[in-house]
C-alpha positions as CSV (number, residue, x, y, z in Angstrom):
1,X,-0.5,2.8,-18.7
2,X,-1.8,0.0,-16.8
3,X,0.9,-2.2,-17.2
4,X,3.9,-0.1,-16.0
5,X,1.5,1.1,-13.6
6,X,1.3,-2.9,-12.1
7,X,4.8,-4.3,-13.2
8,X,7.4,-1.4,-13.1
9,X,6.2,2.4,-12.0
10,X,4.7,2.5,-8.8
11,X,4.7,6.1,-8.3
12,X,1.9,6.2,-10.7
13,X,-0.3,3.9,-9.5
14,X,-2.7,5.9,-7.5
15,X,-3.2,8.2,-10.4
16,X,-4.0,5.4,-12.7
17,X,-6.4,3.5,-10.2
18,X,-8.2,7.0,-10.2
19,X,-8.4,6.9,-14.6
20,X,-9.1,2.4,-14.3
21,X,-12.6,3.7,-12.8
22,X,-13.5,5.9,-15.9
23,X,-12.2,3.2,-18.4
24,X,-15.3,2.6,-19.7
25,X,-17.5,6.1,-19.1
26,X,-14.3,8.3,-20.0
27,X,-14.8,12.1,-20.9
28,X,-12.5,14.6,-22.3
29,X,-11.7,15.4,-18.5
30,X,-10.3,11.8,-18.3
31,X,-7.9,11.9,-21.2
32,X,-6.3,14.7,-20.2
33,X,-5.2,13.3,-17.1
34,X,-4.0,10.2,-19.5
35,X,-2.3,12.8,-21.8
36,X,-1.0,14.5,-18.8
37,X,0.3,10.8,-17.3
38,X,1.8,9.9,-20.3
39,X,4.1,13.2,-20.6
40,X,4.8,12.2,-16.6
41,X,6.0,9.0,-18.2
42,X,8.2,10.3,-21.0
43,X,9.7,13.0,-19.1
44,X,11.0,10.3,-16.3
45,X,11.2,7.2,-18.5
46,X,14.6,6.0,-17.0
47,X,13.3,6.6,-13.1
48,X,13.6,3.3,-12.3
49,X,13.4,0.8,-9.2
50,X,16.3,-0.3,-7.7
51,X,17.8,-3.8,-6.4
52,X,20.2,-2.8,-3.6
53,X,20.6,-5.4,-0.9
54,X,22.6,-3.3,1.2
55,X,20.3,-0.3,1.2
56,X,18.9,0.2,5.2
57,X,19.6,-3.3,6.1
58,X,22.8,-3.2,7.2
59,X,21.7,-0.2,9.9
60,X,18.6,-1.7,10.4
61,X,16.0,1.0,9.3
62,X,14.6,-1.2,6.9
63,X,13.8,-5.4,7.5
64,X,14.2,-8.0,4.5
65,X,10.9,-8.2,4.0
66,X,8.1,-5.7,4.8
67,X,5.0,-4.5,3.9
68,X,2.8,-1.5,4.6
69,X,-1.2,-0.9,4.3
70,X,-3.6,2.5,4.2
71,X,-7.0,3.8,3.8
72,X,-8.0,7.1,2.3
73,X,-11.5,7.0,4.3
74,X,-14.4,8.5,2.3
75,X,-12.3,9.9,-0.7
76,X,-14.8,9.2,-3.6
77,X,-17.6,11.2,-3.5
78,X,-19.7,10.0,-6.0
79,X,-19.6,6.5,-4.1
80,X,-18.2,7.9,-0.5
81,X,-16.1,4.5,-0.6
82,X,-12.4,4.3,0.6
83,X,-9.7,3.8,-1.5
84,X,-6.8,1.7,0.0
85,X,-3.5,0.1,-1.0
86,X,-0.3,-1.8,-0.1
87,X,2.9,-2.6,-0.9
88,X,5.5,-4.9,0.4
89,X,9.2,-4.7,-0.2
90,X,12.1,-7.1,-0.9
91,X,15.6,-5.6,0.7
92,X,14.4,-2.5,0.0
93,X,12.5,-2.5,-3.0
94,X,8.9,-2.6,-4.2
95,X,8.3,-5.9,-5.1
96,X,3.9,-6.2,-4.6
97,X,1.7,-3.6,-4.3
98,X,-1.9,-2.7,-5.2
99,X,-4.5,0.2,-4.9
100,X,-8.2,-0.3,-5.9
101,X,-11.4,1.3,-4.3
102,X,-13.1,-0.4,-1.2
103,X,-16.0,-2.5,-2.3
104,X,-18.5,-1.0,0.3
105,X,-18.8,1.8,2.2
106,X,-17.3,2.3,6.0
107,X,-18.6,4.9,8.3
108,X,-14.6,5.9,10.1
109,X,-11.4,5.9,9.1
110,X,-10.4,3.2,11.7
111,X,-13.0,0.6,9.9
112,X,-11.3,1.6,6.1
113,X,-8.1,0.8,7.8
114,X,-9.0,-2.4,8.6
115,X,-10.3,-3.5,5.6
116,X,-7.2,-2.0,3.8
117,X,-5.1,-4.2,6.7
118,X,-7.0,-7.2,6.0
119,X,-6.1,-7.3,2.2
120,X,-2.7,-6.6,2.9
121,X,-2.6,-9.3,5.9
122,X,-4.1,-11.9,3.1
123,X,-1.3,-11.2,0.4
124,X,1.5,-11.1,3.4
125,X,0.4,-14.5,4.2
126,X,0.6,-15.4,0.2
127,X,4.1,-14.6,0.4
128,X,4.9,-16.5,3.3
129,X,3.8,-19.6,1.2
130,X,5.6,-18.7,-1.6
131,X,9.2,-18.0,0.8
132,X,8.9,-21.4,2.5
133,X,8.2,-23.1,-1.2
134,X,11.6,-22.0,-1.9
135,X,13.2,-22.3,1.2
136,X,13.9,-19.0,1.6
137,X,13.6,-16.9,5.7
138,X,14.1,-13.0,6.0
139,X,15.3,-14.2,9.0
140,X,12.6,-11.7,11.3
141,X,9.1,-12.0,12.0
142,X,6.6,-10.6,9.1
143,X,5.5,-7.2,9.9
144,X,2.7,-5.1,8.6
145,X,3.0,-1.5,9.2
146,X,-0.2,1.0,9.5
147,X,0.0,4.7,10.6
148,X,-3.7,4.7,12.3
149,X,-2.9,4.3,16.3
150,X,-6.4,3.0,16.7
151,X,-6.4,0.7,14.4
152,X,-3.0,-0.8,15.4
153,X,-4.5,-0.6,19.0
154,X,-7.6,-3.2,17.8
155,X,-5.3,-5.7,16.4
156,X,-2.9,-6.1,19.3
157,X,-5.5,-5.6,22.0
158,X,-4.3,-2.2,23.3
159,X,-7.4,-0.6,22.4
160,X,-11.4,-2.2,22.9
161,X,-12.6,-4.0,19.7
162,X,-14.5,-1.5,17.5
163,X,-18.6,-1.2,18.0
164,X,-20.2,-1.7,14.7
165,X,-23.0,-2.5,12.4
166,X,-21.1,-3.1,9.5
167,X,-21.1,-7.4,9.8
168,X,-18.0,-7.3,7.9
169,X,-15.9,-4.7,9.6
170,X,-16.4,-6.8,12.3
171,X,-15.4,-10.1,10.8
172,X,-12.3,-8.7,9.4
173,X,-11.4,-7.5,12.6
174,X,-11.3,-10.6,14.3
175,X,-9.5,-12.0,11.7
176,X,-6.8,-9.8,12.0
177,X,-6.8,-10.3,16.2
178,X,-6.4,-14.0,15.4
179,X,-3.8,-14.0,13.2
180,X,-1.9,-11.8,15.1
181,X,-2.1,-14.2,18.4
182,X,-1.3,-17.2,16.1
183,X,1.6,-15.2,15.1
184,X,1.3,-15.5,11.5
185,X,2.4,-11.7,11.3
186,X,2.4,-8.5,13.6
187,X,0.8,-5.0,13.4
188,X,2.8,-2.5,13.8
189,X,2.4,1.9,14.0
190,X,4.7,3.8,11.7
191,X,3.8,7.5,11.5
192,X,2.8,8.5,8.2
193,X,6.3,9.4,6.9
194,X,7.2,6.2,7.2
195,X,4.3,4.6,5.5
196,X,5.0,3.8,1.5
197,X,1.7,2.6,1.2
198,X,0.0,6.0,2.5
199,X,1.4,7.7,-1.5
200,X,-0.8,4.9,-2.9
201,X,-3.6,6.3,-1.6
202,X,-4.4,9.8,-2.1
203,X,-3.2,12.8,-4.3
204,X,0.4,14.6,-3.2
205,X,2.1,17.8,-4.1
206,X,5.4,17.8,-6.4
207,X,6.8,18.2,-3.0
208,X,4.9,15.3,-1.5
209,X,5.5,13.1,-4.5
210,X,9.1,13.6,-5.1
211,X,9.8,12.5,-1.5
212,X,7.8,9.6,-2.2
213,X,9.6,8.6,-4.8
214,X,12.8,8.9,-2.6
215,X,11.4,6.8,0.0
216,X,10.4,3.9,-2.8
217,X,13.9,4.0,-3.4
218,X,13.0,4.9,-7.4
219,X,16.4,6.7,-9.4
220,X,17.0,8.1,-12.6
221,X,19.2,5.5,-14.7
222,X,20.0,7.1,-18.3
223,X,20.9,4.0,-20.4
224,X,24.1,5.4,-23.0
């Protein structure tokens, strides 16, 4: 389940972050979720990703390139670490995207966002290397999108920097400030509908979860 969970399916990667942390202290709680993921998986095998360069370019809602970051602050409770994820899409579609569990604990929400941020604004940066290796330009300026205000505030100086003890909160923060003025990539707020990364991050209803798929752009495609 790990592998389509990295390479093809997505919509099941927060689940399967959640079983990768029981991998090797598993219980018969654990493998029922596995058994209950694995039906998931046979009962939508042909829900697939979708390549559709014309899908929200032409109108605008959505840029060539893009990518998204969030924080579910405090979520483990054994551990009271964050989980966080991103993703980043290619006209449209899913092409990079990763949820783990925070290495260390943050005391707000606005200091697991920018960690989750940070990791994101590393791999957005990886992909700007790999675009001008092959000479390819989205033709726009890289965006990150986050749906904390107070976070986005810190970043583009809208908002005082953050008072905290946590050394590398801090650091990151900065980090982020500086790459923004060098105008390596911008910060921008999305509300929380608009997010992709925010289904990465924490559990949804069916409701919840078949609108994510929607927004992932994901569709049934029986093969005959």
């Amino acid at each position: 389940m790990i592998y389509p969970a990295n390479a093809l399916r997505i919509n099941i990667a927060h689940l399967m972050s959640l079983l990768a942390r029981f991998i090797y202290n598993s219980s018969p709680i654990y493998a029922h979720e596995a058994d209950h993921l694995i039906i998931y998986l046979r009962d939508r095998k042909w829900l697939s990703l979708v390549v559709d360069g014309n899908t929200g370019i032409s109108d605008g809602s959505i840029k060539v390139f893009e990518g998204s970051s969030d924080a579910f602050y405090g979520d483990d409770c054994a551990t009271r670490r964050s989980s966080k994820g991103y993703v980043f899409r290619l006209f449209g579609c899913p092409v990079d995207w990763r949820v783990i569990r925070q290495n260390t604990v943050t005391t707000s929400t606005t200091e697991a966002e920018l960690l989750a941020l940070t990791h994101a604004g590393k791999q957005i940066m990886w992909w700007q290397r790999f675009y001008k290796q092959l000479g390819f330009d989205p033709g726009h300026e890289y965006a990150l999108y986050c749906d904390n205000a107070q976070t986005v505030g810190l970043i583009n100086k809208t908002a005082p920097l953050i008072n905290t003890k946590l050394r590398h909160v801090d650091i990151h923060q900065h980090w982020l400030r500086e790459r923004v003025q060098d105008k390596a990539f911008n910060v921008e707020k999305r509300s929380t509908n608009e997010i992709i990364a925010d289904g990465l991050t924490k559990p949804l209803s069916r409701q919840k979860h078949e609108q994510f798929v929607r927004l992932l752009g994901m569709t049934d495609l029986p093969f005959h």
